[in-house]
C-alpha positions as CSV (number, residue, x, y, z in Angstrom):
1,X,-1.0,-0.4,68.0
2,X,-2.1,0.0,64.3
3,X,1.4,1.5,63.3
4,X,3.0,-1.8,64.6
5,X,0.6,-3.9,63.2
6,X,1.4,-2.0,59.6
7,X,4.6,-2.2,60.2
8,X,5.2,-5.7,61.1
9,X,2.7,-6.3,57.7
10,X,5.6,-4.3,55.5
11,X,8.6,-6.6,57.5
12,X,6.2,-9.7,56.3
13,X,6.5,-8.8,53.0
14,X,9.9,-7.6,52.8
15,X,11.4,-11.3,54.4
16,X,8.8,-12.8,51.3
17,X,10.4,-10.7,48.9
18,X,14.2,-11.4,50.4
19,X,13.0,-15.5,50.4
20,X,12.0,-15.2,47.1
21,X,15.3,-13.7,46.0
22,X,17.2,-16.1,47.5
23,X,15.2,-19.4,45.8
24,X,15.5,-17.4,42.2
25,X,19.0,-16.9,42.9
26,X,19.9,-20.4,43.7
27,X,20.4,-22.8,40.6
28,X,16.8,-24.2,40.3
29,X,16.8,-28.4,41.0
30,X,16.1,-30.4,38.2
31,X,12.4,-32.0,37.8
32,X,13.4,-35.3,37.1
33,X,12.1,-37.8,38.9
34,X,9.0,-36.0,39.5
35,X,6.0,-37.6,37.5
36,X,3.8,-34.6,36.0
37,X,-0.1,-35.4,34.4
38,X,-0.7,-33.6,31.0
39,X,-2.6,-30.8,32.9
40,X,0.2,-30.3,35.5
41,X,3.0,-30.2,32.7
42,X,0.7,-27.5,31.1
43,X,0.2,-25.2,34.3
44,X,3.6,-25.6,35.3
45,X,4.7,-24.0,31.7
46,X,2.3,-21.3,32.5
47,X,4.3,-20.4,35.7
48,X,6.3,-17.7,34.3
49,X,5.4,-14.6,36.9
50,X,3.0,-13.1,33.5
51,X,0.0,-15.3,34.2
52,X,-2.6,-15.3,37.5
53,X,-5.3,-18.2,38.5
54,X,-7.5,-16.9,36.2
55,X,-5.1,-16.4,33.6
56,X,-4.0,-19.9,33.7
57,X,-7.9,-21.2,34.2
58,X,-8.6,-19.3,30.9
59,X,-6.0,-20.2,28.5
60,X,-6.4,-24.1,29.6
61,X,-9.9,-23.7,29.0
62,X,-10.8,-25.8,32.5
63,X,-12.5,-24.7,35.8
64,X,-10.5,-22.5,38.5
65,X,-11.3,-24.8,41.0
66,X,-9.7,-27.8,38.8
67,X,-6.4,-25.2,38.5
68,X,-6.1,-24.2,42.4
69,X,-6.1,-27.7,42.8
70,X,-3.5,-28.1,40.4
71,X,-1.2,-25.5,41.2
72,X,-1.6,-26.5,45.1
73,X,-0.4,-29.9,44.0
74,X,2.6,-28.3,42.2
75,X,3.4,-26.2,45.1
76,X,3.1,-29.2,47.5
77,X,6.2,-31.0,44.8
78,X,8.3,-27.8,45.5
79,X,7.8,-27.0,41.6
80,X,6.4,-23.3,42.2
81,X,5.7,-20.9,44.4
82,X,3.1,-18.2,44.4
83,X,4.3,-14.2,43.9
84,X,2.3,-11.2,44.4
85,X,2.2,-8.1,42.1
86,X,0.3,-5.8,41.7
87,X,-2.6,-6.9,44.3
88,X,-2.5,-11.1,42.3
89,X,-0.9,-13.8,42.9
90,X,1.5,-15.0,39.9
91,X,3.0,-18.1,40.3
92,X,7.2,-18.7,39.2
93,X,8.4,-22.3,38.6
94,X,11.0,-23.2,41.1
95,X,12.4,-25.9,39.2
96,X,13.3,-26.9,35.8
């Protein structure tokens, strides 16, 4: 039972991985159109696969909770998507 369960985790991850690939791969859309605040333009720059919650959070100087909120809202738009490496989440812009 626990050998499925691992395995059917691993399968999970590799279909993430094979999604992933195939959003990176396409040309990305175009953002315009799509209305972005001051903060939301500066997280969404920060989207780059280098920087985690906290990362983001600390070079913006403003709360987590203010940036999960934020980066929710962008992935909500379609602008980004959440990756993990290394054990964190790293967030990729999806668009332009």
């Amino acid at each position: 039972m626990e050998l499925e369960r691992e395995f059917l985790r691993k399968m999970d991850k590799i279909i993430d991985r094979l999604d992933l690939l195939l959003r990176i791969s396409l040309p990305p859309p175009r953002v315009e159109g799509v209305k972005l605040g001051k903060l939301e333009q500066a997280v969404f720059q920060l989207c780059d696969l280098r920087h985690t919650r906290k990362d983001i959070a600390n070079k913006l100087k403003k709360s987590s909770n203010l940036i999960d909120v934020t980066l929710n809202g962008l992935k909500k738009k379609g602008l980004i998507t959440a990756v993990e490496i290394e054990g964190s989440a790293r967030y990729m812009r999806l668009r332009q």
